[in-house]
C-alpha positions in Angstrom: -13.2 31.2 18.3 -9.9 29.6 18.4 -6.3 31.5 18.6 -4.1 31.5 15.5 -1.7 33.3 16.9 1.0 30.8 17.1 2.6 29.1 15.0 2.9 25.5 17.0 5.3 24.3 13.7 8.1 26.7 15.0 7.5 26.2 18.8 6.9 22.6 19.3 9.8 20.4 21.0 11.8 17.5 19.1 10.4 19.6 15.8 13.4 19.5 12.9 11.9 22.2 10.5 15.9 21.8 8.7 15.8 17.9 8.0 12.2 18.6 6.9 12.7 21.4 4.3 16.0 18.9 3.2 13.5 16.1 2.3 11.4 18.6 0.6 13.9 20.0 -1.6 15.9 16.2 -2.2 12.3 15.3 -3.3 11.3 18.2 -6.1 15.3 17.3 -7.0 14.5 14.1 -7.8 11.0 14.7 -9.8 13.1 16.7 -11.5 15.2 14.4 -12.9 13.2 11.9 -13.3 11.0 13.6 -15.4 14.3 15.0 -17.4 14.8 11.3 -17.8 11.2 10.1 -19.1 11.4 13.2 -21.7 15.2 12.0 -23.0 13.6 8.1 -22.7 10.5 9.6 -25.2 12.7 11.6 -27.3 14.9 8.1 -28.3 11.9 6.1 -29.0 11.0 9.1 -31.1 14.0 9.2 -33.4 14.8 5.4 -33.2 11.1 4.1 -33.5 9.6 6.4 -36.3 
């Protein structure tokens, strides 16, 4: 069987775990609001098409 005991993410060399959780969260941010857009973009063509 192989050893799991490490975890090679946190002990690898050149590895920027900050810049990578950064992307993550700039990412979910911007889902975010672009979904808050698409619902506001729905919500007009709800009220000024009907």
């Amino acid at each position: 069987m192989a050893d799991h005991g490490d975890l090679q993410y946190a002990t690898a060399t050149g590895n920027d775990y900050a810049a990578h959780e950064q992307t993550y969260r700039s990412f979910v941010n911007l889902v975010k609001v672009g979904i808050g857009t698409v619902v506001v973009i729905v919500i007009l063509m709800a009220y000024f098409l009907v």
